[in-house]
C-alpha positions in Angstrom: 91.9 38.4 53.7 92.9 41.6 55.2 96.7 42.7 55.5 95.7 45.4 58.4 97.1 48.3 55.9 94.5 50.7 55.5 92.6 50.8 52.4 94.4 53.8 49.7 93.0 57.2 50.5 92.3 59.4 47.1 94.6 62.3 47.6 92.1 65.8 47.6 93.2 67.7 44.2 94.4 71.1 44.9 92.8 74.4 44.2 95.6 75.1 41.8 95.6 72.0 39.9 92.0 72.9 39.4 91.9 76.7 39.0 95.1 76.6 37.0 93.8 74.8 34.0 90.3 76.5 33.5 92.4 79.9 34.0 94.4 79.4 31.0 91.4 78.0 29.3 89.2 81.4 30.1 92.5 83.4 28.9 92.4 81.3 25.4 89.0 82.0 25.0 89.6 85.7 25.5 92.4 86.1 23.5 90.6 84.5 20.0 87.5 86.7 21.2 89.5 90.2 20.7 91.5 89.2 18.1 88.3 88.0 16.0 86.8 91.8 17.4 90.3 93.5 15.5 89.9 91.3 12.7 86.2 92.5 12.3 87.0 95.8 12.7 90.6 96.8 11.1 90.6 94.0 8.8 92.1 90.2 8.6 96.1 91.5 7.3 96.1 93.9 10.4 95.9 90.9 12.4 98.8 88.8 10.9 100.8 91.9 10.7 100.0 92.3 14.2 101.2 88.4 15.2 104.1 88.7 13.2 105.4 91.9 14.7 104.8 90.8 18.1 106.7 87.6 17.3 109.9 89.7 15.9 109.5 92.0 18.9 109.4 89.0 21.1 112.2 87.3 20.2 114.7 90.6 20.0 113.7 91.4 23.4 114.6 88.3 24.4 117.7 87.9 22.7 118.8 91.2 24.1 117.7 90.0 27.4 119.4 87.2 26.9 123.0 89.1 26.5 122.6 91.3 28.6 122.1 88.3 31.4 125.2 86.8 30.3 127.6 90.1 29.7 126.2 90.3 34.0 127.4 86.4 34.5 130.6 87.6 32.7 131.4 90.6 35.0 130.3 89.0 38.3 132.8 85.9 38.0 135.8 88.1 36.4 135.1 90.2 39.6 135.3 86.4 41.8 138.2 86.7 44.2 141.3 84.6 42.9 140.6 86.3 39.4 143.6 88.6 38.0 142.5 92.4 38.6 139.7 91.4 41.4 139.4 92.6 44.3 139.2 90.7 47.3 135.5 91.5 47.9 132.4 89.4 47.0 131.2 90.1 44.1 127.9 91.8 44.1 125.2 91.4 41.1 125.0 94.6 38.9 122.2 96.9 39.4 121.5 96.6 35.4 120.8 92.2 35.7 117.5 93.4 38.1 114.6 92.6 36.4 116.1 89.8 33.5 113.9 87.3 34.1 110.9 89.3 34.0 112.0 91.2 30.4 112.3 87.7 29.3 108.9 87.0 30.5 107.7 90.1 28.8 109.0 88.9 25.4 108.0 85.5 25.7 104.1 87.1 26.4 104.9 89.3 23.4 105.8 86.3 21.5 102.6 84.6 22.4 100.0 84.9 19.5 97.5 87.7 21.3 96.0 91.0 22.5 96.1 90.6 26.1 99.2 88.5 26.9 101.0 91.6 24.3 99.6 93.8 26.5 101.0 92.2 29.8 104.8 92.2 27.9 104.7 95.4 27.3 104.0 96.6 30.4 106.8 93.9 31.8 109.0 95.8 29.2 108.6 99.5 31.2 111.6 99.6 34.2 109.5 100.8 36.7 107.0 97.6 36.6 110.1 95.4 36.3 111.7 96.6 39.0 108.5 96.8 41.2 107.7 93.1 40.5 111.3 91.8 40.7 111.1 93.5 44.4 108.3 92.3 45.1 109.2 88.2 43.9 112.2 89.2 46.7 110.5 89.6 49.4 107.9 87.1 48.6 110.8 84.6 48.0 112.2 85.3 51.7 109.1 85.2 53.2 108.6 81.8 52.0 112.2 80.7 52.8 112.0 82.2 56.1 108.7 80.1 56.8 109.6 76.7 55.2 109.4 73.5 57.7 112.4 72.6 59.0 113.8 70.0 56.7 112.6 71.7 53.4 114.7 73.6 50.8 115.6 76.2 52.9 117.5 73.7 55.4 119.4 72.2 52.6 120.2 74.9 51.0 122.0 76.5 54.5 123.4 72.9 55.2 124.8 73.1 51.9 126.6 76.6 52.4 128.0 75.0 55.8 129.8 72.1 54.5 131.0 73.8 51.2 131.3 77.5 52.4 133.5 78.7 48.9 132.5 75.7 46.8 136.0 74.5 46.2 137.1 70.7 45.7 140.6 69.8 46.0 141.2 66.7 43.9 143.5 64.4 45.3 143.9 60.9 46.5 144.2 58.9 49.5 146.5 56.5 50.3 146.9 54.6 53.6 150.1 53.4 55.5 148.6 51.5 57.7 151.0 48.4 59.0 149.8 45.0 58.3 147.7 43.1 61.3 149.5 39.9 61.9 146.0 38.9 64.1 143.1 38.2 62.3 139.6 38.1 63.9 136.5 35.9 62.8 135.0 38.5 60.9 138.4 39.4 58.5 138.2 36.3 56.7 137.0 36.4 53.1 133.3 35.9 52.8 131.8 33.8 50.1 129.9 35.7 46.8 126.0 36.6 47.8 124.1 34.1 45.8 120.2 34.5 44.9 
């Protein structure tokens, strides 16, 4: 017996979903290749005390990434208009919070037990790179937003702006005076409870 729905079509799988996963795979691979290569040639200790001081560098640089990105979230909402001491202008991000997410990317890949991904954090470490990529992500980011279908994030996001342009709520309450209607119609009688 047929419903006349069409059968389920398999959804295609994406290149990504199946790049993705042999990519990290290959990286794996490479990674326990060269660090079998050091242990070979400088000896098994050099390797552990190379893990270990990657794994200390990793986490300060993140923890100092970490405060800097916050002492930036400080400054920008004391500088917020309605703050005491602010000025009335918008407060604009610091030219020192560029580039936070990628030096926390950097010691996160430092973190990561290997040659190659140390490699890429260290070079995610140097200001130039940072800055480079971060204005790079930018531009990509608008690019994107700028061609998004109508109805996608970029549409909500600029709805969102319209109907709460400051992002203030007043709390308050509502309370009607409305006078009492003396003439009731059929549909303002009390209905009975939905039952199943």
């Amino acid at each position: 017996m047929t419903t006349g729905t069409p059968p389920p079509t398999a959804r295609k799988r994406s290149r990504a979903r199946t790049l993705v996963p042999l990519a990290v795979a290959a990286w794996a691979v490479l990674e326990i290749w060269l660090l079998i290569l050091v242990a070979d040639t400088a000896g098994g200790l050099t390797v552990v005390i190379l893990l270990a001081a990657g794994i200390v560098l990793g986490a300060a640089v993140i923890k100092r990434a970490g405060r800097r990105a916050f002492r930036n979230l400080t400054e920008t909402l004391q500088r917020m208009p309605g703050q005491p001491g602010a000025d009335g202008s918008s407060p604009a991000a610091p030219e020192s919070s560029r580039g936070n997410g990628f030096l926390m990317l950097g010691g996160l890949l430092i973190m990561i037990p290997g040659l190659i991904s140390d490699v890429a954090g260290l070079l995610l470490l140097v200001p130039p790179v940072r800055t480079a990529l971060s204005r790079y992500a930018e531009r990509s980011l608008d690019r994107r937003m700028r061609a998004a279908a109508p109805g996608g994030f970029s549409d909500a996001f600029q709805q969102a702006r319209i109907h709460r342009p400051d992002g203030k709520v007043v709390q308050g309450e509502v309370i009607r005076d409305d006078p009492p209607r003396d003439n009731r119609g059929p549909n303002d009688e009390p209905r009975p409870p939905l039952t199943p």
